[in-house]
N, C-alpha and C positions, 0 to 999 in steps of 0.2 A: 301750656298744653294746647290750645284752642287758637292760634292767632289770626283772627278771623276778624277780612272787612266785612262784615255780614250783612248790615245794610245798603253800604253802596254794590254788594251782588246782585241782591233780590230788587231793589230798587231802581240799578239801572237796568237791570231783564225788564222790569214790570211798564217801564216807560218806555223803552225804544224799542223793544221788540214784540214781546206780545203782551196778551192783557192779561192779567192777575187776577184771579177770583177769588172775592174778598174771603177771609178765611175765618170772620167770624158770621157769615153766613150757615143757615143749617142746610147739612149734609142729607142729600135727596139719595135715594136711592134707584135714581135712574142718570147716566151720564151718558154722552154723547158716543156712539157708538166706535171710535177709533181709541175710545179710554181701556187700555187694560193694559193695565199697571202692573207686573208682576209683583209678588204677596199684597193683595189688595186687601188683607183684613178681612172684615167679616163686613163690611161695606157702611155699618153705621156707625152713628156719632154716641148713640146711650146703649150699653149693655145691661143688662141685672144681674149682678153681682153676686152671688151666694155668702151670706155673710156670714160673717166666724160666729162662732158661740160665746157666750154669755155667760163664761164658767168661771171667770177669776184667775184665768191663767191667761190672756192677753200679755201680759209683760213681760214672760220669756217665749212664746209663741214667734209672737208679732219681732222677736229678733231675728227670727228666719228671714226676715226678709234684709236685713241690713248687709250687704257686701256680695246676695248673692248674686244679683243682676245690674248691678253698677262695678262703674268705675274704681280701680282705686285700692280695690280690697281680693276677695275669694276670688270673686270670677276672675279679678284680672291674671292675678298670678297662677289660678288653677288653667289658663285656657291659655294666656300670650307666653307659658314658657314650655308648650308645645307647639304640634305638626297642624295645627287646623286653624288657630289664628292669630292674628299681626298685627300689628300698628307699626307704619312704614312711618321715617320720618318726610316730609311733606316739605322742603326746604324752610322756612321755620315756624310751622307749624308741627305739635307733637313730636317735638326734640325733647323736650321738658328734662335737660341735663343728661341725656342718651339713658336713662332707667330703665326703657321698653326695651329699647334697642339690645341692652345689657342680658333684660330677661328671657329675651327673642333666644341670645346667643348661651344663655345658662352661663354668666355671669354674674352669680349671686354675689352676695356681700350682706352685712347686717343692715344698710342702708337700700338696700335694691326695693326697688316702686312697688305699692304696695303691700308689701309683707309687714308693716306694720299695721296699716289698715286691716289685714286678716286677722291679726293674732286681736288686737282692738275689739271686732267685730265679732269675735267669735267669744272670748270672752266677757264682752258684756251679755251677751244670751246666757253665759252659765254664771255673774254674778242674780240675774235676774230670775233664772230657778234656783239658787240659793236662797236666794231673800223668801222669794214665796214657801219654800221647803222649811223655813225657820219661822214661818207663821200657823197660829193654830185656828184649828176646825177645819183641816183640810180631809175630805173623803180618800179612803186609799185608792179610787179611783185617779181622783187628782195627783195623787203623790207619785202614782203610775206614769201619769202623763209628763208630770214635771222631770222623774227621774228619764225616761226616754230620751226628752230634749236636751235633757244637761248631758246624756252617753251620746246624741250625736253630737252637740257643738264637739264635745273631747273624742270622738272619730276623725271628724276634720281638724283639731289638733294633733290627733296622733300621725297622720296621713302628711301632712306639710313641716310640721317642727319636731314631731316623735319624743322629746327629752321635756315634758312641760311639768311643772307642777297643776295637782289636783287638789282643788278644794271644792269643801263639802261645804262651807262654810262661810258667813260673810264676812271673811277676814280680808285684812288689807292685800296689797300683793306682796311677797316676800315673806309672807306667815307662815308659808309648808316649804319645804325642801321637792328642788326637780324631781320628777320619777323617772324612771326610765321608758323606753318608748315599750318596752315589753310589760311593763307595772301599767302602763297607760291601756296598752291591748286587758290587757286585764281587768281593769276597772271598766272601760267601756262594756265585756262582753257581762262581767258580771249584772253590772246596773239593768241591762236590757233584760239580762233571763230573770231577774228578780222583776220587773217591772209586766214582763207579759202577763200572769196570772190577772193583773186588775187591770188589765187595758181590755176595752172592746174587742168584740172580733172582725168589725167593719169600723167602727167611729166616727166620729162627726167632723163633717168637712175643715180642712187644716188644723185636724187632731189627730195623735197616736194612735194604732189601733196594733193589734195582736199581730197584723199584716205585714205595718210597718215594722216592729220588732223584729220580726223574722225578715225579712227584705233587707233590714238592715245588719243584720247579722249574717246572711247570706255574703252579703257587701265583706262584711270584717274578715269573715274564715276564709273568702277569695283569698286574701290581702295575707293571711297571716307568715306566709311563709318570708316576706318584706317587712312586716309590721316587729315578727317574735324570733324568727330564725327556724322555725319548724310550722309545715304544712298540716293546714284543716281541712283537705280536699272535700270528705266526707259528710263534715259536720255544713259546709258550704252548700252540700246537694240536700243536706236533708231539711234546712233552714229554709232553701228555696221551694222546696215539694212542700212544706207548710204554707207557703203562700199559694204556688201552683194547685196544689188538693183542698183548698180551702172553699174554693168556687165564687169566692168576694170579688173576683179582680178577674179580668183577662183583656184580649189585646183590643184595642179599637179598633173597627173598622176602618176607619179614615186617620191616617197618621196625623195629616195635615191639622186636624179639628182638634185633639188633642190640646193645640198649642197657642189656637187662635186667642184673640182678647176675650170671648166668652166662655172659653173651654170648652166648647160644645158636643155630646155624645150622645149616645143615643139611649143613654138611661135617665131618667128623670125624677129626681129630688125634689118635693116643695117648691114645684112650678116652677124651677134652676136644673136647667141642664148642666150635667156633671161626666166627667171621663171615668169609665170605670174601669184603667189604665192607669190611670193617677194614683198610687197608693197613697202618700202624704205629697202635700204642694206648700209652698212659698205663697199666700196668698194676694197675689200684689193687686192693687186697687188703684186708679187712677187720684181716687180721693182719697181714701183713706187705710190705706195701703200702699203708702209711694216708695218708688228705689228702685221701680226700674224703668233702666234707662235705655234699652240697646238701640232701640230704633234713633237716637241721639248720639250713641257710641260710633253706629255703622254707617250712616247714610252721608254721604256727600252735601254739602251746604243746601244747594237749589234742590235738592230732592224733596225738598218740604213741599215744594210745587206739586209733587208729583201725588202727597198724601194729604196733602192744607195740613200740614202739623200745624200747630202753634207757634210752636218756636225752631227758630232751624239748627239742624242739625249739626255735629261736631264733627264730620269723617275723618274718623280713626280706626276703628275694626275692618278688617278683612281677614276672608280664608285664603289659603295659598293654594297655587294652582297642582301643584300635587296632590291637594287633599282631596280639591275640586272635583278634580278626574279621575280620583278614586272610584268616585259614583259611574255606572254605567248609565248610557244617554236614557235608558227607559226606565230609570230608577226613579220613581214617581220621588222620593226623598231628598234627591235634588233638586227637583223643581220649588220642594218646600223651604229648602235650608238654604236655598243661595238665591239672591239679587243679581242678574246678570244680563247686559246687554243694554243698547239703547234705553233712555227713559227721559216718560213722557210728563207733561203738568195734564191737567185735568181735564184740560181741552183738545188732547192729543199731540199740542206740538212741542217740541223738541227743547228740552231743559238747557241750560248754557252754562258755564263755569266762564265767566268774560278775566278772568282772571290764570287762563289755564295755561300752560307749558309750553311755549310753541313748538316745541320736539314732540309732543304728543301729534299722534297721527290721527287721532278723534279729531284733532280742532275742540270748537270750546262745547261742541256738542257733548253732553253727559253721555259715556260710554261705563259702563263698568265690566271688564274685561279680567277672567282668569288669569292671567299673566300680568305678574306687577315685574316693570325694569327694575328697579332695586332696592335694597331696606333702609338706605341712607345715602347721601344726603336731600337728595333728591327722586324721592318715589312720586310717582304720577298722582297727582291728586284725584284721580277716577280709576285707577286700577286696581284688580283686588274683587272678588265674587263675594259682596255685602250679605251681614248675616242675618237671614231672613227667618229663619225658625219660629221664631215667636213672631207670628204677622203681627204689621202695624193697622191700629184701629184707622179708619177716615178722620181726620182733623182732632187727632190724639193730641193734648198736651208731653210735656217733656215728660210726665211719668204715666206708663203700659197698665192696661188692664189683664194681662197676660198672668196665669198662676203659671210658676216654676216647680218645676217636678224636680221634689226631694228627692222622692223613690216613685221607682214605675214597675211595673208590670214586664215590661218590655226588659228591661234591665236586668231583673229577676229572671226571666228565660234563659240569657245570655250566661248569665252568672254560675247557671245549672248545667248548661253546657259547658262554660268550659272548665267547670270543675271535675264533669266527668272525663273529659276529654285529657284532663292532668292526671287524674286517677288512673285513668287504663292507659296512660301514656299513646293515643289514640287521638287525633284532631279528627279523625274519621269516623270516630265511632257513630254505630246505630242512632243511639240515644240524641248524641251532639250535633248531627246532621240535621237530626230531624227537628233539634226546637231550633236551631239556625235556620232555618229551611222556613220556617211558620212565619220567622221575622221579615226573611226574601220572599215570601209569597204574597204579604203584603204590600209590601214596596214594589209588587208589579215584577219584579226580576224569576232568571230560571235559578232552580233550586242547584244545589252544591251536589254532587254524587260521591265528590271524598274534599278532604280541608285540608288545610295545612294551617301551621301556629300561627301565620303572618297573617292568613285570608281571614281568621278568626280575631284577630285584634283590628283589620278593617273594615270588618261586619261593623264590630264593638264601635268603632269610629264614624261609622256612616249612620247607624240608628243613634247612637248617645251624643251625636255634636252636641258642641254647646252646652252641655248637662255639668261640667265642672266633672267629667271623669277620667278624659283623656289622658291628663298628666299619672292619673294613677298607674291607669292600664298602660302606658308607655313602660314605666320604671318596672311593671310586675312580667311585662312580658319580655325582660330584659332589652328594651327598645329604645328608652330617655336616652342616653346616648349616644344614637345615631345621629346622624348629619343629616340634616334636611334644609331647604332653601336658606342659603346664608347662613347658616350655622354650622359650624364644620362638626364633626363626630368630636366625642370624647368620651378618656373610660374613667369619670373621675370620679369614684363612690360614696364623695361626702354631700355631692349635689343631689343623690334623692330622698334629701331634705335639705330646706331653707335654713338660712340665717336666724337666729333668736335674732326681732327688731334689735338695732342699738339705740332706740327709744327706751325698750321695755327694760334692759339691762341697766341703762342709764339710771332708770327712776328705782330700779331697788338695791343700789350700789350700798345704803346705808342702813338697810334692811337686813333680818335675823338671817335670809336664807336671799340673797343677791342669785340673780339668774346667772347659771355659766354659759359659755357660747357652746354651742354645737359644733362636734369635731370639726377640723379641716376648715375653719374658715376664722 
């Protein structure tokens, strides 16, 4: 993946050119005034953390966080087999058997990168509210919250593999027969309306609440028309107006802070500022809360210069410049979600890659530039607008103090638009304009006066980067298909969904109920 001289980079920069500043130094809050670094974090070294609760559900909880902001798993295949981000190969660096390169181009297979790390990842969170759900003295509070978390993991199975078996159970794998991806829709919406009556109507920081229920089922009736074969326009608006009318949630003022390593908003929790944007989060924790990784996914080697990480970076993520330029220049939302142009170390001067491309027209000065030359075999090891959404902390270790937004606020708006906007067969409607309009008014942009179904799925694209939704919203708005950088178009209908792993098939070959492959592959 990584083939990286890592120390003779930083090593020879740090002796013959400029000076290194030691990086186990503590992080001041005053730097030399040519310092500004774009996404600079939240500028310190210790945040205060909001810590989870003390309720006995930690062990299916705490699996949210496994696949969703690393490598390897959800995010990757949720985000690298769409329009918004890449891993070029780097001449040999992140070749790793062409698997990226594959899911770049939606050439799955049961072996394609990643896709066993999802299905891995995902169900170990629902053997782990199983186990809890087969122990006794649990409050029906608790059973609420467990049942929640086991209907999302089986969301994002329904969403990626559609044909999975479900268990209730802490049986082996191969104990239940596949369901179908319409038996799957099923079981998740039921579990959820069963589970809202004993869930909170706000809940406690990275727990279920009434909110998330409805946000997430909002989520599902969008989808159902791809999920079951027949549309839940309806039930999608009215699931979202249970969060909208609820008055628990509404948009941040500052997009930016949302996503920073302290989450910071303007409501306050138990002396912890909290987003009240954020319906349910991924609560990632530098200590004890580790798995994510982006700022080590994205950044270019000597960029460590640039933040005193700890350990230097892997560069492999990038957005492509069509996504890029989606954004209009005064779209405060770009400035927060991409890493672009010149960059500097700490003391203002000029990062180097002494290892760089001499066809690059940078030189070995660090540029990172919207426009990548190509997706193989040789992509510019600086090219590529770095993903910067979730800011990195100042002298962050490999794993982000950043919570990940399960479900937002922001989401839920969109979600209500364009459900009505498919109901009245209307992208212009009143209703649609206007909560798209609320989302552009924050982001600094002018508002829409009519839409069209394309502008509405790259709203959807420009507030939700990075959020693991893009791949959905491509396939529902009849879009996965299209050709975008390096990837030619195609209309092939078994790719909106993955390959069953040929890992997971493998190991229940000798099992009551052996997994079959999903059509077409």
């Amino acid at each position: 993946m990584k083939n990286i001289f890592k120390l003779t980079l930083i090593s020879t920069f740090c002796l013959g050119l400029f000076s290194c500043t030691d990086l186990d130094e503590e992080i001041k809050g005053d730097y030399t005034e040519v310092f500004s670094p774009a996404n600079q974090g939240v500028g310190i070294k210790n945040n205060k953390n909001k810590p989870v609760p003390n309720d006995g559900l930690n062990a299916a909880f705490t699996r949210l966080l496994n696949g969703t902001a690393n490598h390897g798993s959800y995010f990757s295949i949720s985000e690298l087999s769409t329009d918004e981000a890449v891993i070029t190969q780097k001449g040999g660096d992140w070749f790793d058997g062409g698997i990226w390169l594959d899911m770049h181009r939606h050439i799955f297979s049961p072996a394609s990168g990643g896709i066993n790390g999802a299905w891995g990842d995902t169900y170990g969170g629902i053997v782990q509210a199983n186990t809890l759900l087969a122990g006794s003295g649990l409050s029906a509070g608790q059973i609420a919250q467990l049942r929640f978390v086991r209907a999302y993991f089986y969301w994002r199975l329904l969403d990626l593999f559609g044909n999975v078996p479900i268990t209730t159970t802490t049986g082996a794998a191969g104990s239940v027969a596949q369901s179908t991806r319409a038996q799957v829709y099923t079981f998740v919406e039921t579990e959820l309306l069963a589970a809202i009556p004993n869930l909170p109507a706000t809940g406690d920081y990275a727990r279920a609440s009434q909110g998330a229920a409805h946000a997430l089922l909002s989520r599902l009736y969008l989808n159902a028309l791809v999920y079951k074969g027949s549309q839940e326009w309806q039930k999608a608006i009215d699931e979202a107006d249970l969060v909208i009318n609820s008055g628990n949630y509404d948009l941040a003022a500052n997009y930016s802070a949302i996503f920073a390593p302290d989450n910071c908003e303007d409501r306050t929790e138990p002396g912890v500022k909290v987003s009240k944007e954020m319906i349910l989060v991924a609560p990632f924790d530098e200590a004890t809360g580790t798995g994510m990784n982006i700022a080590q996914m994205t950044l270019h080697y000597p960029s460590q210069l640039t933040f005193r990480l700890q350990e230097q970076p892997w560069n492999g993520y990038s957005t492509m410049e069509d996504f890029y330029n989606s954004y209009e220049a005064a779209d405060t939302r770009r400035a927060n979600n991409f890493i672009v142009g010149a960059q500097l170390d700490i003391n203002g001067n000029p990062i180097l890659d002494l290892a760089f491309d001499p066809d690059d027209p940078d030189g070995a000065e660090i540029n990172y530039t919207p426009a990548i030359n190509e997706l193989f075999p040789s992509g510019s090891r600086q090219a590529g607008a770095r993903l910067g959404k979730y800011s990195f902390k100042l002298g962050q270790g490999q794993n982000m103090d950043n919570d990940f937004p399960i479900l937002r606020y922001g989401e839920v708006l969109l979600n209500k638009a364009e459900a009505v906007a498919r109901l009245n067969a209307n992208f212009s409607h009143a209703t649609t304009l206007t909560l798209v309009n609320q989302i552009r008014a924050r982001a600094g942009v002018s508002a829409f006066g009519s839409m069209t179904e394309g502008q509405l799925l790259a709203e959807r694209g420009r507030e939700l980067f990075i959020e693991s939704l893009r791949r959905t919203d491509l396939i529902r708005f009849g879009a996965w298909g299209n050709a975008w950088w390096e990837k030619p178009a195609h209309g092939i209908d078994h790719r909106i969904l993955f390959a069953i792993p040929a890992e997971q098939i493998n190991a229940t070959l000798s099992s009551p109920f052996p997994l079959t492959q999903n059509p077409g592959y």
